[in-house]
Structures are given as C-alpha cells and as structure tokens.
PAKOL-113136 format. One record per residue (C-alpha): x, y, z. Coordinates in steps of 0.5 Angstrom, whole numbers, padded with zeros to 4 digits, always signed. Layout:
BEGIN
XYZ
...
This chain:
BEGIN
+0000+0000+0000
+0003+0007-0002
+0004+0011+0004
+0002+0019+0003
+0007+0023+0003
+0006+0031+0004
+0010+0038+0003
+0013+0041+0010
+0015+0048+0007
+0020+0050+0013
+0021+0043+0015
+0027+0044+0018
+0025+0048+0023
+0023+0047+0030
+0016+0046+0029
+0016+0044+0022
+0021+0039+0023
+0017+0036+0028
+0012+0036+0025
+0016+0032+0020
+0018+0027+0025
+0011+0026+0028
+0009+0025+0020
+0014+0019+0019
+0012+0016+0026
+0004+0016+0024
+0007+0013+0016
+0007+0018+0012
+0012+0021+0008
+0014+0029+0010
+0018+0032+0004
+0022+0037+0006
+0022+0045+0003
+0027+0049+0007
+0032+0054+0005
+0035+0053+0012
+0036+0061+0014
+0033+0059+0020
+0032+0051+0019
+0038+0046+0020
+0040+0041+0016
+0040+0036+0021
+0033+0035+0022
+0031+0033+0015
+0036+0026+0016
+0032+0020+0013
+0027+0025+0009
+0027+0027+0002
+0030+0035+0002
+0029+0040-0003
+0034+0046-0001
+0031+0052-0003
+0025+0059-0003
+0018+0057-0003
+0017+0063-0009
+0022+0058-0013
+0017+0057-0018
+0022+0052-0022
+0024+0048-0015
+0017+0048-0014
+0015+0045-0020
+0021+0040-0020
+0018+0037-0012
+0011+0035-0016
+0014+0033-0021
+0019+0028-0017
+0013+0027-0013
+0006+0028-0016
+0002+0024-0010
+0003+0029-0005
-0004+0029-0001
-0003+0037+0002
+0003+0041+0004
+0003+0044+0010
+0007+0052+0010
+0011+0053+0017
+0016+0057+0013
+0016+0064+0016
+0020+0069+0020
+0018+0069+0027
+0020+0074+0032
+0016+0079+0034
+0021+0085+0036
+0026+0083+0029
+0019+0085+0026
+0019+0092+0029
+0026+0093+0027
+0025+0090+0020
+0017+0089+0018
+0019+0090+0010
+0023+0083+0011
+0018+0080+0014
+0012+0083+0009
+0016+0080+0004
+0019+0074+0007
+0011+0071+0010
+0006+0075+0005
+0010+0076-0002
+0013+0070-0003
+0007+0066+0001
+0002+0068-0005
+0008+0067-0010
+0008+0059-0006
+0001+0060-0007
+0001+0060-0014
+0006+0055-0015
+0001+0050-0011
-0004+0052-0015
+0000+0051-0023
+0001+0044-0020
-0005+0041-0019
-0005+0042-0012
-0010+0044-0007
-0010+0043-0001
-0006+0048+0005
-0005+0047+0012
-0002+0054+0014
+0001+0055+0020
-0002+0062+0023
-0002+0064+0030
-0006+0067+0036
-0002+0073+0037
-0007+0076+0031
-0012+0076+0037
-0014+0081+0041
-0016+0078+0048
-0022+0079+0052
-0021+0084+0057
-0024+0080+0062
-0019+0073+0063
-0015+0074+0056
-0019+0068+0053
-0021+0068+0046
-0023+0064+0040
-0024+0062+0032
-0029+0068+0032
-0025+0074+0037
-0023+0080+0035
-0017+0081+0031
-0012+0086+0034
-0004+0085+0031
+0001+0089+0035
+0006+0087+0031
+0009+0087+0025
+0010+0079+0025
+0003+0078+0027
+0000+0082+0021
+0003+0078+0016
+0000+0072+0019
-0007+0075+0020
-0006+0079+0012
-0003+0072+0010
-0011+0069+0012
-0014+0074+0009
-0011+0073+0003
-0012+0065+0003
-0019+0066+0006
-0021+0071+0000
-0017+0065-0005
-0021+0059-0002
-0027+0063-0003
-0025+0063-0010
-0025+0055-0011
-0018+0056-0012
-0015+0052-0006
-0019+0050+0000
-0015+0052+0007
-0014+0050+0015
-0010+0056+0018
-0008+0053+0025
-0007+0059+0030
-0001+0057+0034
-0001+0059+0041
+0006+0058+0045
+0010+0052+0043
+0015+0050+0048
+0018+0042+0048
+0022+0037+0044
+0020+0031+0039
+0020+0026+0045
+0025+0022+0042
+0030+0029+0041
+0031+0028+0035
+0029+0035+0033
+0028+0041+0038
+0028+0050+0039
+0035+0050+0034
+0036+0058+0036
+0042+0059+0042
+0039+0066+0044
+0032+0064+0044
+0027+0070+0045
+0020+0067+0049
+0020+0066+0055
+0022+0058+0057
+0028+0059+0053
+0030+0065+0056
+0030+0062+0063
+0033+0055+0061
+0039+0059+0058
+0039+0064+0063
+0039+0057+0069
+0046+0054+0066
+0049+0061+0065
+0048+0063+0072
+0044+0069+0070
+0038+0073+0072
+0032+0072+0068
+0029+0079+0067
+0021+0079+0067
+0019+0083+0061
+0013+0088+0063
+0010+0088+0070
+0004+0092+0068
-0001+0089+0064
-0008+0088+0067
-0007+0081+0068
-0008+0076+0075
+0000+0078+0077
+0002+0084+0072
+0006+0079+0067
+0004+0077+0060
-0001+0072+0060
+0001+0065+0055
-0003+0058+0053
+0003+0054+0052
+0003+0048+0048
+0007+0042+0047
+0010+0042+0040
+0008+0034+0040
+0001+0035+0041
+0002+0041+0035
+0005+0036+0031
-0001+0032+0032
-0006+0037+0031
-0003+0037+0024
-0003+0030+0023
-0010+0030+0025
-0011+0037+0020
-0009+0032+0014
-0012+0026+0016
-0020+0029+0016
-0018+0035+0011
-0023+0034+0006
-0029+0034+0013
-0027+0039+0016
-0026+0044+0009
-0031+0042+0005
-0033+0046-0001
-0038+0050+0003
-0033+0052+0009
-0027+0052+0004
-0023+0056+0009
-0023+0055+0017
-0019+0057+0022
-0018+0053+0029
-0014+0055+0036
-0008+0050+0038
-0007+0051+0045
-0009+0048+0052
-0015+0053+0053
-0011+0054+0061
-0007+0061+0061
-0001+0062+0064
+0003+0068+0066
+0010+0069+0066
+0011+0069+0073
+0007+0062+0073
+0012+0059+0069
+0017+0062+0073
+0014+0058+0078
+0013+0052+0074
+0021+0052+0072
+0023+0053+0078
+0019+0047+0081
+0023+0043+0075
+0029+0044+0076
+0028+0045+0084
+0031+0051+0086
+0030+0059+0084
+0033+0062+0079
+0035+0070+0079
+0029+0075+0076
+0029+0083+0075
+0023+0086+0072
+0023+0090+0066
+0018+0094+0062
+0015+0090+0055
+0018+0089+0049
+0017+0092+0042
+0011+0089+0040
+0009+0085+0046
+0003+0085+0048
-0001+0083+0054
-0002+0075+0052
-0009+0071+0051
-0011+0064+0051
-0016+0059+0047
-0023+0058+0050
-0024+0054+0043
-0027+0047+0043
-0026+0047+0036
-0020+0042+0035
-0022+0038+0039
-0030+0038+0035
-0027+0038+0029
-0021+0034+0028
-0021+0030+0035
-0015+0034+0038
-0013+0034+0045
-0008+0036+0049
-0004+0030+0052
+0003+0033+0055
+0002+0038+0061
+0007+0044+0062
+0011+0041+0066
+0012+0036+0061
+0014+0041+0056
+0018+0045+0061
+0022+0038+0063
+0023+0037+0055
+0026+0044+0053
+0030+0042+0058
+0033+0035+0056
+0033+0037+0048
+0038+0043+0051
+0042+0037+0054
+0043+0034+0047
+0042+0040+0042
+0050+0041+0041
+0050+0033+0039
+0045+0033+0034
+0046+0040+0031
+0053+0041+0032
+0056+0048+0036
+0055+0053+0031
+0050+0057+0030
C-alpha cells in the first residue's frame, strides 16, 4: 500500500520538522522544502529534501514532478520573531506574504489544493475580562510579524472562497517542548520566548528578566497558552488525516486554535520552572518588548470537534522536554550556529 506523502514548507524548522517527524511516526512520508535560513539541515536526516525558496517556481515545479502524489502541503515556512519585526517589517512582508502568494500560486499550477497554513494566535485581540479567545474573536495585530500572518489568511481566505484551494490556518499559540524522541527541538541558542530564555539563563547563571509587570492581568506578567510542540504535531496529522471533512466546498476555509485552553502568566511559568528544576532561579522585572503584547489563551473546543485533538502533555512536560532537548542540542546539531 502506497503511503501519503506530504510537502512540509519550512520543514527544518522547529515545529516543521517535528511535524515531519510525527508524519514518519503516524506512516506518512514528509517531503521537506526549506532554504535552511533559520531550519538546519540536521533535522531533514531520513526524508526526502529539497534546499530552497518556497517562491521558487522551478523548485517547486521540480518537487511535484518527483513526487506527483503528494495529498496536501502544510506551509510552516516564516520568519518568526516578533521584535526582529519591528525592526525589519519590510523583510517580513515580503518573506510571509509575498513569496506565500508566489507559493500559492505555484501549489496551484501544480494541481495541488490542499493547504494547512500555520497562523498564529497572536493575531487575536483577548478578552479583557480572562484573555481567552476563540476562532470568532476580534483580530488586533500588534506587530508587524502578527499582520503578516493575520494578511496571509485573509488572503488565503479570499482565494479558497475562489475555488482555488481549500485551506485550514491552525493559530499556534505558545510551542515549547521537543520531538520525545529528541530527534528535533528549538535550534536557535538565543531563544526570544520566555521558556527559552530561563533554560539559558539556569545553565549560565544568569538572571531571568520579566518583561513587562503592568499588564492587567491576574499578577502584572503577559499571559500565554503553552503548547507541547508534539501535541501540534499531531494537531497537524490530524488536519491532514480529516482535511477533506473539515474544509468541505461549503466551508473552503477554516480556522481552528491549537492551544491547551489554560492561561499561563510568565511568573507562573516561572514558578513551573523553577519546581522542574528545583531551585529558584535570579528575575528582574523589566518594561515590555517591542511588540509585546499582554498574551491570551483558546477558549476554543473547535480542535477537539473538529479533528478530534486534544492536548495529551502538561506544562511541566514540556518544561522538562525543553530541558532535556537543551541537553543534547550541540550533539545533534553541532556547535554552530
């Protein structure tokens, strides 16, 4: 029996090469796109890769032709970083918006039309009551980064209505964790969340800075949903395995929150950390970000009506994962950057 096979653009990447992990686990067969600015090559061992541009017409053309049963593509390729946006919004408009309609396009002259998009959930604007939202929330980007990705589904939205493709945008909230297997983790060694910050701040002896103490929110810190990177992965799997249910030629577009529905604050996961590792690490509370924004977390049941997700690991789990994938990360990707 021929196993499916699907196009991860941004495979190498934290979440897209987990993704392409959890796809070799569930028998399916991830072909990996990436022009490794930010993925590394170490993560696309034992799947077929193809180093380039997503708005490489003649690479793309090339992929489908060596493989002309692929089922779907899922796009994780973007730049990611909320302040690098600020600084750099031109960069960021034309790396997640202009070359994604270029990628569009080429999906399209090659017969293929079936798109999970990675979005994410800092397009949202929370309710000011508990920061909870859902698929029907306001949108209020604060930044650059989350204006790409809230333009990108407009403009995905508006060609699905079309009849070009039919699209599921999955709004990440907060990924944090590793493959179990630590095949593939968070390859960056100056990590900007807040996770990553205190496990590099715990091994170099460093003080952990809070950033922003003012927000309305329970204790002052932003608020986050925190999400396994495996359970996204398997989100994923699960977009693929009932896309055809969920966008149908009546709801050609949808849009569904990956997140635990529990909101965390930073001194929380603070708090978390620090009971991980068992002793308390240094903080000094600082003002926001640019581009920071107070935070929110799903209310959604959408995931779980939809494609039958739920999480499965705690915070604590991805906590202790981070931790164990910081371990090993020089060993399976080498010393350099």
């Amino acid at each position: 029996m021929r196993r499916m096979k699907i196009l991860i653009a941004g495979g190498a990447g934290f979440i897209g090469s987990t993704i392409a992990s959890a796809c070799l686990d569930g028998g399916i067969v991830p072909v990996v796109l990436d022009n490794l600015v930010t993925g590394r090559r170490e993560f696309t061992e034992g799947r077929p890769f193809y180093r380039g541009d997503i708005a490489d017409g003649d690479l793309i053309d090339r992929i489908f032709a060596e493989h002309p049963d692929i089922h779907a593509v899922i796009d994780c390729a973007a730049l990611i970083l909320v302040p690098e946006s600020v600084t750099n919004p031109l960069g960021y408009y034309r790396e997640n918006v202009a070359k994604g309609i270029q990628f569009v396009e080429h999906l399209v002259r090659n017969g293929c039309t079936r798109l999970i998009f990675s979005s994410s959930a800092s397009i949202y604007r929370a309710d000011p009551g508990d920061f909870s939202v859902d698929e029907d929330s306001a949108i209020e980007t604060l930044s650059p980064y989350a204006r790409t990705k809230a333009i990108f589904e407009t403009i995905l939205a508006d060609v699905a209505a079309a009849g070009t493709v039919r699209v599921i945008s999955l709004r990440y909230f907060n990924p944090i964790g590793a493959d179990p297997e630590l095949r593939t983790g968070l390859q960056v060694r100056r990590p900007s969340h807040a996770l990553g910050k205190m496990i590099d701040i715990h091994h170099a002896g460093e003080t952990f800075a809070v950033t922003g103490t003012d927000w309305p929110t329970r204790d002052g810190s932003g608020i986050r949903d925190y999400v396994h990177v495996w359970d996204l992965a398997d989100a994923h799997l699960r977009a693929v395995r009932h896309f055809d249910e969920v966008a149908t030629a009546e709801h050609p577009s949808r849009v569904i929150n990956l997140g635990t529905g529990d909101g965390t604050t930073v001194r929380e996961l603070l708090a978390a950390f620090e009971s991980v590792i068992g002793e308390p690490l240094p903080t000094v509370e600082t003002g926001p970000r640019p581009g920071d924004a107070a935070g929110a977390y799903t209310r959604s049941t959408l995931a779980a009506e939809l494609l039958g997700w739920k999480p499965q690991f705690s915070l604590e789990d991805g906590i202790r994962d981070s931790l164990r994938w910081f371990a090993v990360r020089d060993t399976v990707i080498g010393s350099a950057e």
